[in-house]
C-alpha positions in Angstrom: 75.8 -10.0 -9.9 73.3 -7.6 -8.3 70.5 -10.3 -9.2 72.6 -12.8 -7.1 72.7 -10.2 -4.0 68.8 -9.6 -4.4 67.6 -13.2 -4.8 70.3 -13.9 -1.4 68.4 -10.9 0.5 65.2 -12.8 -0.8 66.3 -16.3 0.6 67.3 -14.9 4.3 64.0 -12.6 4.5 62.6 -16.4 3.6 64.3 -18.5 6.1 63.1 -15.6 8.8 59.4 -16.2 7.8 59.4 -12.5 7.0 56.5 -11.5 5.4 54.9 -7.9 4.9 52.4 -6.2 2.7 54.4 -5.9 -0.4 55.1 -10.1 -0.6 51.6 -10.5 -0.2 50.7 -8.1 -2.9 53.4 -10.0 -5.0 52.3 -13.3 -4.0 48.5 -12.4 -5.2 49.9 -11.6 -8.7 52.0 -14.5 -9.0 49.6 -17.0 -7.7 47.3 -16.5 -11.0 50.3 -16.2 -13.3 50.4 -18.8 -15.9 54.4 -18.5 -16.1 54.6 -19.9 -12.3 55.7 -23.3 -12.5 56.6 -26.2 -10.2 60.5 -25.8 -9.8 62.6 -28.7 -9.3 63.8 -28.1 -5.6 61.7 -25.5 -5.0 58.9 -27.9 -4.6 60.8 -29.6 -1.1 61.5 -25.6 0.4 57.7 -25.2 2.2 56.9 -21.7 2.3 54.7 -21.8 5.0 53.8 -17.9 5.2 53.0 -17.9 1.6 51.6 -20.9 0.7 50.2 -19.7 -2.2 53.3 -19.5 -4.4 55.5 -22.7 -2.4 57.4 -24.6 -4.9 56.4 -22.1 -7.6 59.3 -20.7 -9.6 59.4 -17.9 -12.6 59.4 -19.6 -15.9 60.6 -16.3 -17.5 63.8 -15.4 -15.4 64.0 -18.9 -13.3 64.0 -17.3 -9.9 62.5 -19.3 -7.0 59.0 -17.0 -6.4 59.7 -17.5 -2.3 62.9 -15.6 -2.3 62.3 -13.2 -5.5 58.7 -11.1 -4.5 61.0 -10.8 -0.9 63.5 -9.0 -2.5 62.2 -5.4 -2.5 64.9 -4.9 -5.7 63.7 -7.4 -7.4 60.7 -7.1 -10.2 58.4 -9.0 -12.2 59.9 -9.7 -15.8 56.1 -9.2 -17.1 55.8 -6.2 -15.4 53.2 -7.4 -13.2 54.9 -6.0 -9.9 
């Protein structure tokens, strides 16, 4: 359940356009990850701040990349971030 309540605080820092240093950092990393995929309707949400990972989606743990790096309790299932 808490994944639920982190990938919701992910979603409304998204719809805000709220973007600080840590996405960015997380975007850079996921950007060149081979296990960031096209997601199904995550390809039709633009992510206009980050560009770099719209549409993209985890291929590990599923989560849309927009609303998971803005979710400060959130974390990289590779580690990565």
């Amino acid at each position: 359940m808490k994944q639920v309540s982190n990938i919701a605080q992910g979603w409304g820092k998204y719809f805000k356009g709220e973007v600080g240093a840590l996405e960015k950092e997380r975007a850079k990393e996921c950007e060149q990850c081979p296990e960031a995929i096209v997601g199904t309707f995550e390809r039709f949400m633009p992510d206009n701040s980050l560009k770099e990972i719209q549409g993209l989606k985890c291929n590990i743990c599923k989560c849309p990349l927009s609303a998971k790096l803005r979710s400060k309790n959130e974390s990289c299932p590779l580690g990565k971030w």
